[in-house]
C-alpha positions in Angstrom: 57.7 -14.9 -114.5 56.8 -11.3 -113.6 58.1 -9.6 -111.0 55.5 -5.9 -110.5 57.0 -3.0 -108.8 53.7 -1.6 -106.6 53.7 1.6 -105.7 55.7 2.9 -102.7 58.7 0.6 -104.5 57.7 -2.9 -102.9 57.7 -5.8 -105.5 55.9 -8.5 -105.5 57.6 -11.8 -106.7 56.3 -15.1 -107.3 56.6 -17.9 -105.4 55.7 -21.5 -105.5 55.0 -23.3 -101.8 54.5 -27.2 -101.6 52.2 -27.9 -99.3 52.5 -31.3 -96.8 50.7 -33.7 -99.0 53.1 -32.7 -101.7 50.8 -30.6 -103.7 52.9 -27.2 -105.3 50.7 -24.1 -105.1 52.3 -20.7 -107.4 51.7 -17.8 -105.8 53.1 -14.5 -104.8 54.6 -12.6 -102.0 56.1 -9.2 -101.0 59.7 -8.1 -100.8 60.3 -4.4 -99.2 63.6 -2.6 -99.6 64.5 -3.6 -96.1 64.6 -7.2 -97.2 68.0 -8.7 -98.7 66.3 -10.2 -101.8 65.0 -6.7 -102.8 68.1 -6.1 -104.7 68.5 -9.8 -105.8 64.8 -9.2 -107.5 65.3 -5.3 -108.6 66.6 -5.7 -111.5 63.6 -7.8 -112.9 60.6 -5.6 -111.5 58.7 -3.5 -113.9 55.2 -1.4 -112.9 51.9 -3.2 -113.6 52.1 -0.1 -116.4 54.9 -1.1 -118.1 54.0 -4.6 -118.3 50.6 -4.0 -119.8 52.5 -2.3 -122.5 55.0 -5.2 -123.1 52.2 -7.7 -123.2 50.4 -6.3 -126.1 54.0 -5.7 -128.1 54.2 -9.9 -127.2 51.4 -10.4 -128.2 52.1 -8.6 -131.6 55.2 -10.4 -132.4 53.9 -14.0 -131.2 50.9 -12.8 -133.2 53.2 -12.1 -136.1 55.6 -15.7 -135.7 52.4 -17.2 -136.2 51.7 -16.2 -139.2 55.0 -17.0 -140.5 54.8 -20.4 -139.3 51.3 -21.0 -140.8 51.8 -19.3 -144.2 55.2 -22.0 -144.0 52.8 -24.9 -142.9 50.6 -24.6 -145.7 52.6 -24.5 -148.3 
């Protein structure tokens, strides 16, 4: 789950919507400051920036967990 501050401090949260038939659609939708989520949500927002930067150190570590799990695997 990511929750992106845009600029001008709104944040975009996801959100998952079942439709009539039943069917669950993910999605997203915007919380201004005025709204009395905003804080419930705050504390989990980070900029499109900073979560480009935390994806690649992810990927890294996942990247690195694999390799001990495969080097353990095949021996």
């Amino acid at each position: 789950m990511q929750v992106t501050m845009l600029p001008g401090g709104t944040l975009r949260v996801p959100v998952a919507t079942t439709l009539g038939n039943g069917i669950t659609c993910d999605g997203t939708r915007d919380i201004t400051s005025d709204d009395p989520e905003y804080l419930l949500w705050l504390p989990l927002a980070r900029t499109e920036e900073e979560q480009l930067h935390s994806e690649a150190t992810e990927r890294a570590a996942d990247q690195e967990i694999l390799a001990r799990w495969r080097t353990r695997q095949s021996a």
